[in-house]
C-alpha positions as CSV (number, residue, x, y, z in Angstrom):
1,X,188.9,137.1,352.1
2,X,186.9,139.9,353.7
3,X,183.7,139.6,355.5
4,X,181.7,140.7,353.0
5,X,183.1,138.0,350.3
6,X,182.7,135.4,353.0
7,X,178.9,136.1,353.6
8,X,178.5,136.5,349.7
9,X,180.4,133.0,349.5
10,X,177.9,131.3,351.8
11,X,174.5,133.0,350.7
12,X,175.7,131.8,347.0
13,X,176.7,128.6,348.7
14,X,173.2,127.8,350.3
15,X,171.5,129.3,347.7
16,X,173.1,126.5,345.0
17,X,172.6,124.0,347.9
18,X,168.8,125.0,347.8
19,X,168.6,125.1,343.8
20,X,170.0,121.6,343.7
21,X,167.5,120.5,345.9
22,X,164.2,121.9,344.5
23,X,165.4,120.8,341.1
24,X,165.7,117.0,342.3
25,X,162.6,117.5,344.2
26,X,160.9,118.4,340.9
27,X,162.2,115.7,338.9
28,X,161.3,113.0,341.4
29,X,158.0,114.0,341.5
30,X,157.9,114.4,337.8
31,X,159.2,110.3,337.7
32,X,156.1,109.6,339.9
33,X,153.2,111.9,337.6
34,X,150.6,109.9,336.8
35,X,148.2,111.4,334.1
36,X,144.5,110.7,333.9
37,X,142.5,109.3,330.4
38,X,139.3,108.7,329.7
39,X,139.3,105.8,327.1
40,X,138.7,108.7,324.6
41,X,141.6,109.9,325.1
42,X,143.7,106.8,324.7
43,X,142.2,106.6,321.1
44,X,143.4,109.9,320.5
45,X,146.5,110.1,321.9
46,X,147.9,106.3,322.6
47,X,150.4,106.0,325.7
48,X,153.5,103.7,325.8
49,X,153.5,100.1,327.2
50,X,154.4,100.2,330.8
51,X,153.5,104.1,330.7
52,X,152.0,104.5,334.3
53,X,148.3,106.4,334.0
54,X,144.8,106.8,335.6
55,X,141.7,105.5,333.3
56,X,138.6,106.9,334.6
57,X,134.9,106.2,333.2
58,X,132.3,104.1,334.1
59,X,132.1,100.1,334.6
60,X,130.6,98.4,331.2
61,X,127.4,96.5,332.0
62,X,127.7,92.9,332.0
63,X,131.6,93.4,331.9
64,X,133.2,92.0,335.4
65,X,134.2,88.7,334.8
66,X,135.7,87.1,338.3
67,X,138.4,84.7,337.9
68,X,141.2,82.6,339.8
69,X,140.9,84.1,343.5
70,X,141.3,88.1,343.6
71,X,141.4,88.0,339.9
72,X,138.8,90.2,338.3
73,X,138.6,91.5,334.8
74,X,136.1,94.2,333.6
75,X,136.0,97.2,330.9
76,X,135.8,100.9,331.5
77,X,134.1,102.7,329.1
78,X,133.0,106.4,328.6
79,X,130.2,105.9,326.0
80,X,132.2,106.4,323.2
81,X,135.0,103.5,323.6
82,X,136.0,100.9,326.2
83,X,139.1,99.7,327.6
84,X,139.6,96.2,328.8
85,X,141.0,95.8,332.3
86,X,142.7,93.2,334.8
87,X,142.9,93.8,338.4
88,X,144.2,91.0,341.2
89,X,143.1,92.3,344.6
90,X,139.9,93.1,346.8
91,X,137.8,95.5,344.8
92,X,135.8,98.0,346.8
93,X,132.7,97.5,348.0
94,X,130.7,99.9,346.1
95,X,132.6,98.8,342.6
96,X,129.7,97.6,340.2
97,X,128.9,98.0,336.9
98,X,127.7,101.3,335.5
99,X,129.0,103.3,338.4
100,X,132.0,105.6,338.1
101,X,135.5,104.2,338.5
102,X,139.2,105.4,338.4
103,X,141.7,102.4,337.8
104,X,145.8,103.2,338.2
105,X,148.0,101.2,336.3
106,X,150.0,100.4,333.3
107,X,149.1,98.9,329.4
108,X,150.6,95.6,329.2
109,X,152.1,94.6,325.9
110,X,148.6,93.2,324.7
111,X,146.3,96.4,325.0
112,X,144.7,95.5,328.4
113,X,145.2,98.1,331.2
114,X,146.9,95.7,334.2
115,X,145.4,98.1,337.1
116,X,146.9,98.0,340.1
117,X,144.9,100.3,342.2
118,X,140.8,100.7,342.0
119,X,138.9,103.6,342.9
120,X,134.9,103.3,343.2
121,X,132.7,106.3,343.8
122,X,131.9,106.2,346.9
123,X,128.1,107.2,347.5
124,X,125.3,108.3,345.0
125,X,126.2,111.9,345.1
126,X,130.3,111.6,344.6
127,X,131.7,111.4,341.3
128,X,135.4,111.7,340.9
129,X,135.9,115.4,339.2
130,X,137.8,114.2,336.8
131,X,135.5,111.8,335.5
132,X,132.6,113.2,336.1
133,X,133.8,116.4,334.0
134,X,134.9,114.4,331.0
135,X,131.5,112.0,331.1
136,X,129.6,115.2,331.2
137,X,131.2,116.5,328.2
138,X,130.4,113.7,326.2
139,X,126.6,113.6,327.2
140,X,126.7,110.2,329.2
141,X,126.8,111.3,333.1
142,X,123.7,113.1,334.2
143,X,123.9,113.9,337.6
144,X,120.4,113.0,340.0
């Protein structure tokens, strides 16, 4: 082999090497997407049991029910339709009802989102984009 193949052997060489990687780069972080709803949306387009996702809306009025311990169940709603959800752990201390929330989770087999992560806005003026965008659209968030 001359030099000239050699170097052409290892630049193709490294160059594979760093295909390989981006592409497995890409499809873990693909495995760990998590797309955001309103509960709109799920009546639209309905996602697959155990389908990890982001439901964002607003906390139903008279909707937290507290339960055994951490235990807490409440709906998310967006004006138009609500979505039942179930959340063991310390909820944050602004979460209360009518104020904007983004849950992370799966659907369980029985239609209720099991959340595993809760999100509350933060102060008066803070909104997640997301869901402040889609509540907007539908006429129900009317900023101060």
């Amino acid at each position: 082999m001359t030099r000239k193949q050699k170097r052409l052997a290892i630049i193709a060489g490294a160059l594979g090497f760093l295909g390989a990687a981006a592409g497995l780069t890409l499809y873990a972080l693909g495995q760990q997407t998590s797309y955001f709803y309103m509960p709109s949306d799920l009546q639209e387009r309905p996602v697959a049991s155990g389908q990890r996702i982001r439901l964002g809306g607003l906390v139903e009025k008279d909707s937290i029910m507290r339960g055994d311990d951490t235990q807490v169940r409440f709906a998310v709603t967006d004006g138009d339709h609500t979505v039942k959800v179930t959340y063991a752990g310390i909820l944050p201390d602004l979460f209360r009802e009518e104020q904007g929330v983004v849950t992370e989770g799966i659907f369980g087999a029985d239609e209720v989102f099991v959340a595993d992560t809760v999100l509350a806005k933060h102060d008066e003026n803070y909104m997640p984009k997301e869901v402040a965008d889609s509540l907007k659209e539908k006429g129900v968030w009317k900023e101060n």
